[in-house]
MIGULO-480883 format. One record per residue (C-alpha): x, y negated, z. Coordinates in nm, 3 decimals. Layout:
REM residues N
[[X; Y; Z]] ...
//
This chain:
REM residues 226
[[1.524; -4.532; -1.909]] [[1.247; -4.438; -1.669]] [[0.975; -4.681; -1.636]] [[0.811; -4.813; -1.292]] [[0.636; -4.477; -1.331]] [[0.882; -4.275; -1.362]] [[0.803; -4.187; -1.764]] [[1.086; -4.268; -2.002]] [[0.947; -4.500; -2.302]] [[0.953; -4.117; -2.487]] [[0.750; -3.966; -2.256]] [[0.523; -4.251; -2.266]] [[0.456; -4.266; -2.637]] [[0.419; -3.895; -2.682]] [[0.159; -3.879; -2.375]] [[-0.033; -4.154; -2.600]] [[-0.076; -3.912; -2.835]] [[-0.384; -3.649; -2.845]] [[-0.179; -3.441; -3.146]] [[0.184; -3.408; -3.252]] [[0.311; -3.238; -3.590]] [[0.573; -2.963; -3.518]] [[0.818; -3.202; -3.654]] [[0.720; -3.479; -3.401]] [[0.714; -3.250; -3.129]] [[1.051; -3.081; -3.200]] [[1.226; -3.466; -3.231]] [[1.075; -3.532; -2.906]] [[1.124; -3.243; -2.677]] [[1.421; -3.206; -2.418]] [[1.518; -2.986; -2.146]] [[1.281; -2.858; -1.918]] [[0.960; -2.935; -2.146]] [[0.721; -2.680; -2.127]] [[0.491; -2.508; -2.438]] [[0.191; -2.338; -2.365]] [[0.024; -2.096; -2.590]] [[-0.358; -1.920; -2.594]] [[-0.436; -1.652; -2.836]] [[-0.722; -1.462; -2.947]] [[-0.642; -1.126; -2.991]] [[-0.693; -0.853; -2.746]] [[-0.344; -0.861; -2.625]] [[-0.352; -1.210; -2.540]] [[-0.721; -1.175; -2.387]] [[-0.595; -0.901; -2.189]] [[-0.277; -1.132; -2.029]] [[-0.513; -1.366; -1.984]] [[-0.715; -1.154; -1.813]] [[-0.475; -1.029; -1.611]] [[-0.277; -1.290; -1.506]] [[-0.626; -1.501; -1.459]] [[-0.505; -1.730; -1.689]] [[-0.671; -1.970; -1.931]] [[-0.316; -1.946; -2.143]] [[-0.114; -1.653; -2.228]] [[0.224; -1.781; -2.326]] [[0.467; -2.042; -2.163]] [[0.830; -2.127; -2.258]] [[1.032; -2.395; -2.189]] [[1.240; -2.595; -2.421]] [[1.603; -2.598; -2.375]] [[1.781; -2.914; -2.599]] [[2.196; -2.955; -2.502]] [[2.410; -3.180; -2.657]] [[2.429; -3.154; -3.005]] [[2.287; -2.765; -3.023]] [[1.975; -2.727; -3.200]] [[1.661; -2.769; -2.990]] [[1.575; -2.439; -2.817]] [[1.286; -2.217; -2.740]] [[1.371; -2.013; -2.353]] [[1.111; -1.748; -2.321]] [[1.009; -1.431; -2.256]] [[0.813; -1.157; -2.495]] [[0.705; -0.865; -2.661]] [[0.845; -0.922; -3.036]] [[1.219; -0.910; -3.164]] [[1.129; -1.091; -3.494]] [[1.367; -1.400; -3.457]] [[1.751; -1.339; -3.331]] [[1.870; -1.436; -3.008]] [[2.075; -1.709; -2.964]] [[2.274; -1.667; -2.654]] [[2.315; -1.286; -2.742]] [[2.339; -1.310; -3.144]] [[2.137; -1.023; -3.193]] [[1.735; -0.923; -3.235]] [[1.595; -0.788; -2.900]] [[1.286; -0.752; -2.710]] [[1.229; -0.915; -2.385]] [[1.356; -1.277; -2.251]] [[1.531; -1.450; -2.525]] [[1.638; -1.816; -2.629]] [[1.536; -1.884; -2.960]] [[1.559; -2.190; -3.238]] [[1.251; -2.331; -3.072]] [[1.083; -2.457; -3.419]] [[1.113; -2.118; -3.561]] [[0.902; -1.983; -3.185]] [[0.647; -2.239; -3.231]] [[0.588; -2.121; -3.585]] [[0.593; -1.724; -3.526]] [[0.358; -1.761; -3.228]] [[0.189; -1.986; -3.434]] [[0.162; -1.840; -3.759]] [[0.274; -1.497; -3.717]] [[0.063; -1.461; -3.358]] [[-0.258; -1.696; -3.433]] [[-0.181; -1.888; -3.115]] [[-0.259; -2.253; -3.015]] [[0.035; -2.428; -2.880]] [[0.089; -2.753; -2.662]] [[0.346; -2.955; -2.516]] [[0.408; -3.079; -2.152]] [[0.706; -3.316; -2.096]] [[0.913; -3.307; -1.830]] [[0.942; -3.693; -1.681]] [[1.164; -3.813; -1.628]] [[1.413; -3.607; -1.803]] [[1.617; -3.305; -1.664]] [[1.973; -3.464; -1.537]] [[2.310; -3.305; -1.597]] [[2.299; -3.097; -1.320]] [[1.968; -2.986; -1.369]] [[2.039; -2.839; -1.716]] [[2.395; -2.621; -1.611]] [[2.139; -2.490; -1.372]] [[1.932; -2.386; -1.703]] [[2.271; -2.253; -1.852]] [[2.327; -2.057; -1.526]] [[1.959; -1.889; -1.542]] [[1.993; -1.804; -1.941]] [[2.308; -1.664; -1.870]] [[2.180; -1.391; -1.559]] [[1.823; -1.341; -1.769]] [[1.885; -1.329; -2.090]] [[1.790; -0.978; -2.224]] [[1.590; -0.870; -1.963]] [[1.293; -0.608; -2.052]] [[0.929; -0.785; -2.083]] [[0.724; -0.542; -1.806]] [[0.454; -0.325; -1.940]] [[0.036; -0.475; -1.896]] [[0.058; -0.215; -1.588]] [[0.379; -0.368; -1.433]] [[0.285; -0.718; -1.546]] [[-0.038; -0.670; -1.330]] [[0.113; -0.552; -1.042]] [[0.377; -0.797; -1.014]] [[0.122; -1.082; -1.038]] [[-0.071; -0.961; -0.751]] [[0.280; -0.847; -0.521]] [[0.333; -1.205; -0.578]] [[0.017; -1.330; -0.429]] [[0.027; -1.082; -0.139]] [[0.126; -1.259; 0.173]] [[0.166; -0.910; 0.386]] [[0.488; -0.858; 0.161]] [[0.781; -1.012; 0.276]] [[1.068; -1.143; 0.000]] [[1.367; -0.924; 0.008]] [[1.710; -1.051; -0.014]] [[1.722; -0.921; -0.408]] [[1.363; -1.046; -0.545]] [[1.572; -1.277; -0.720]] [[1.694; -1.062; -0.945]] [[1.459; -0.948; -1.221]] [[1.440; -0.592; -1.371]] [[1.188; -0.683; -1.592]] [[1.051; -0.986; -1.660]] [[0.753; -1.153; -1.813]] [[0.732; -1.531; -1.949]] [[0.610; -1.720; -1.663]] [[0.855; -1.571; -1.450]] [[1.169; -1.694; -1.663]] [[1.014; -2.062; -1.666]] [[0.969; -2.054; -1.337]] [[1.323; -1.948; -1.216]] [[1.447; -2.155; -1.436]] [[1.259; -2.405; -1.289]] [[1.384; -2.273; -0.929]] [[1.741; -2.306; -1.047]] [[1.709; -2.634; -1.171]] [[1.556; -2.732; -0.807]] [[1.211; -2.813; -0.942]] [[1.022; -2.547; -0.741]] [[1.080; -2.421; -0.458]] [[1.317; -2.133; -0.391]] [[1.159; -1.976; -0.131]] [[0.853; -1.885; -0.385]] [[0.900; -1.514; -0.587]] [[0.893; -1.606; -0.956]] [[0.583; -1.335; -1.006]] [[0.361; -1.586; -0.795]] [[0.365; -1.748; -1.122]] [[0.168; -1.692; -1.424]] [[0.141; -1.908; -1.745]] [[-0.156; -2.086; -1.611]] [[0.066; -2.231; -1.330]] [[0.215; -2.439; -1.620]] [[-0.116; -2.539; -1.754]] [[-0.237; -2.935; -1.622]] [[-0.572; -2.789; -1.466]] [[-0.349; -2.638; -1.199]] [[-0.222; -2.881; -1.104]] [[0.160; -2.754; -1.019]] [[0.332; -3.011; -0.814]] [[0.732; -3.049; -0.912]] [[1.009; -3.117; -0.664]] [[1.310; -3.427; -0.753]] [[1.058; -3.673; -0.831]] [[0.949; -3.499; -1.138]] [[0.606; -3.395; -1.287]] [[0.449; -3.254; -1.560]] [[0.277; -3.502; -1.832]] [[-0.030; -3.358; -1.957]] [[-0.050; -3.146; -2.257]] [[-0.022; -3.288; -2.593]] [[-0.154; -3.051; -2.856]] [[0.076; -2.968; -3.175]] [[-0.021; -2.884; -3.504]] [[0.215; -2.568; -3.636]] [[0.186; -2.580; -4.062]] [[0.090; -2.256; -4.239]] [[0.404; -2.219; -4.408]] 
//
């Protein structure tokens, strides 16, 4: 139960804690938790770069009744299968989320972190996650030109939303968290996904939640070489 705060006794214990194992992290997480990634290689510099970004990578963890706990994200690689579509594809994807954490880990050299969502995502809040997965999932991850682009359409106030923004021909990982987010009524709907980035999702940013939720800060988690 949520405390005078607001935090569940969870949330509380895990946001006592600098560092959490993968295990501890994966026994923790529910829906709407968000994992933040930051890379070294010249791929991730360069999305950092162009997103203005201190992170590269966000994805948001989706955990439904007795279902394996999920990773809901958007990228380049097709290494792990897809669980909504059954198949390997490139592009937004829902994957087992402890097998994500360890290919961005592992496979990608990337840092990870946890934020938790307190207090929890309600019943209501997570169909809205099934309704999003079920619209996105399989959309194209935008090339570094597109992915540019979009960021700065998003910031530009001379461009008015059109009726269709909404719906995503491509799409890059801050942009799924963040309609998911939308559709789960956490952010405002009125805001185009692409005026997101992963930073947004990073604590120094400060992003401020609608429904009484927040964001706790980030808790870092160690991912095991093998």
């Amino acid at each position: 139960m949520p405390g005078a705060d607001g935090r569940t006794e969870v949330g509380a214990m895990a946001e006592e804690r600098s560092e959490l194992s993968l295990d501890e992290a994966v026994e923790l997480t529910r829906t709407g938790d968000v994992w933040v990634f930051r890379g070294r290689s010249v791929p991730d510099r360069a999305i950092q770069i162009t997103t203005n970004s201190p992170v590269n990578h966000v994805g948001m963890s989706v955990v439904i009744e007795d279902l394996p706990p999920l990773m809901w994200h958007a990228e380049l690689g097709r290494s792990l299968p897809d669980m909504w579509s059954g198949n390997n594809h490139r592009g937004v994807q829902l994957h087992d989320l402890r097998d994500a954490v360890r290919v961005w880990g592992i496979r990608y050299g990337q840092r990870a972190w946890l934020r938790q969502l307190e207090p929890p995502a309600d019943d209501e809040m997570e169909n809205g996650v099934l309704r999003t997965i079920a619209r996105l999932d399989g959309t194209p991850f935008p090339s570094t030109a597109q992915l540019a682009w979009r960021w700065l359409r998003g910031r530009a106030p001379a461009v008015r939303r059109r009726p269709d923004d909404s719906t995503l021909e491509t799409a890059y990982c801050a942009e799924v968290v963040a309609a998911t987010y939308q559709a789960m009524g956490l952010l405002p709907a009125g805001r185009r996904p692409n005026w997101y980035d992963p930073g947004r999702f990073w604590s120094g940013d400060d992003l401020e939640l609608s429904a009484g939720r927040r964001l706790g800060d980030e808790i870092s988690v160690r991912v095991p070489a093998r």
